[in-house]
N, C-alpha and C positions, 0 to 999 in steps of 0.2 A: 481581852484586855479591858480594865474598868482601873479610868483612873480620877481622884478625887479633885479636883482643880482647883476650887475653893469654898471656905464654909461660912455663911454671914452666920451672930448671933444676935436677935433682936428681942432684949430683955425684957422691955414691956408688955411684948404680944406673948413672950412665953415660946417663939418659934425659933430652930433652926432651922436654916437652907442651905442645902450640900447642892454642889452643881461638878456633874461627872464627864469625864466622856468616856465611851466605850466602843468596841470592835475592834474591826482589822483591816489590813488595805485589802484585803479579798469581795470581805462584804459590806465595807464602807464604815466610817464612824458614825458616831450618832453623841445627842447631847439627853443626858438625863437632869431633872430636878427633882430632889426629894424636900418635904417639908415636915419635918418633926416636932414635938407639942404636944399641943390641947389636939387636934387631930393628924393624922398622917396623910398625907398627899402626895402624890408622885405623876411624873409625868415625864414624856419622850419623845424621841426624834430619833428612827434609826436610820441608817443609811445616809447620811446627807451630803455626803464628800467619802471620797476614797484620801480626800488629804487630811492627816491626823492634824499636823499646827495649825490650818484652816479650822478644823471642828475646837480647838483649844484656844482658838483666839475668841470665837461665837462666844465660848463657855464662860470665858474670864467676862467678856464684854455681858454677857448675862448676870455672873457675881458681881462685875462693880455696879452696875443696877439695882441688883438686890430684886430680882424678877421673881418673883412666887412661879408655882405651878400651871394655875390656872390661865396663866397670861402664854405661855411658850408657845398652844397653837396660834393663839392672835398676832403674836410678833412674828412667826414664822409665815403667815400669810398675809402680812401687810409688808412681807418683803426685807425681814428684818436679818435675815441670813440671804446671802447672795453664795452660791456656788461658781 
């Protein structure tokens, strides 16, 4: 399951950011960000919860941020997602 939760567009920089989530209750969800443009960047988190509205709530709270790629390890290990 890959579902698309939200998409910011930020017309100056030329970028879109898609924030997904993806899996199963077997092997747990996870959150993806992709970053389209001037370059492509992507970035992940698999397994983070066996609970999908848990990994869906992370995800939105990531789109209303407007969180790039490069930042999900950081917020993820300054405790930014709690299981």
């Amino acid at each position: 399951m890959i579902e698309n939760v939200g998409t910011v567009i930020l017309l100056k920089q030329k970028r879109k950011l898609e924030y997904y989530v993806f899996g199963d209750e077997t092997e747990g969800f996870g959150v993806r960000i992709v970053q389209k443009g001037v370059e492509l960047l992507q970035a992940e988190r698999r397994g983070m919860t066996k609970d999908r509205e848990q990994a869906l709530a992370f995800a939105h709270r990531l789109a209303s941020g407007t969180v790039f790629p490069q930042h999900l390890s950081n917020i993820l290990e300054d405790g930014g997602f709690a299981v």
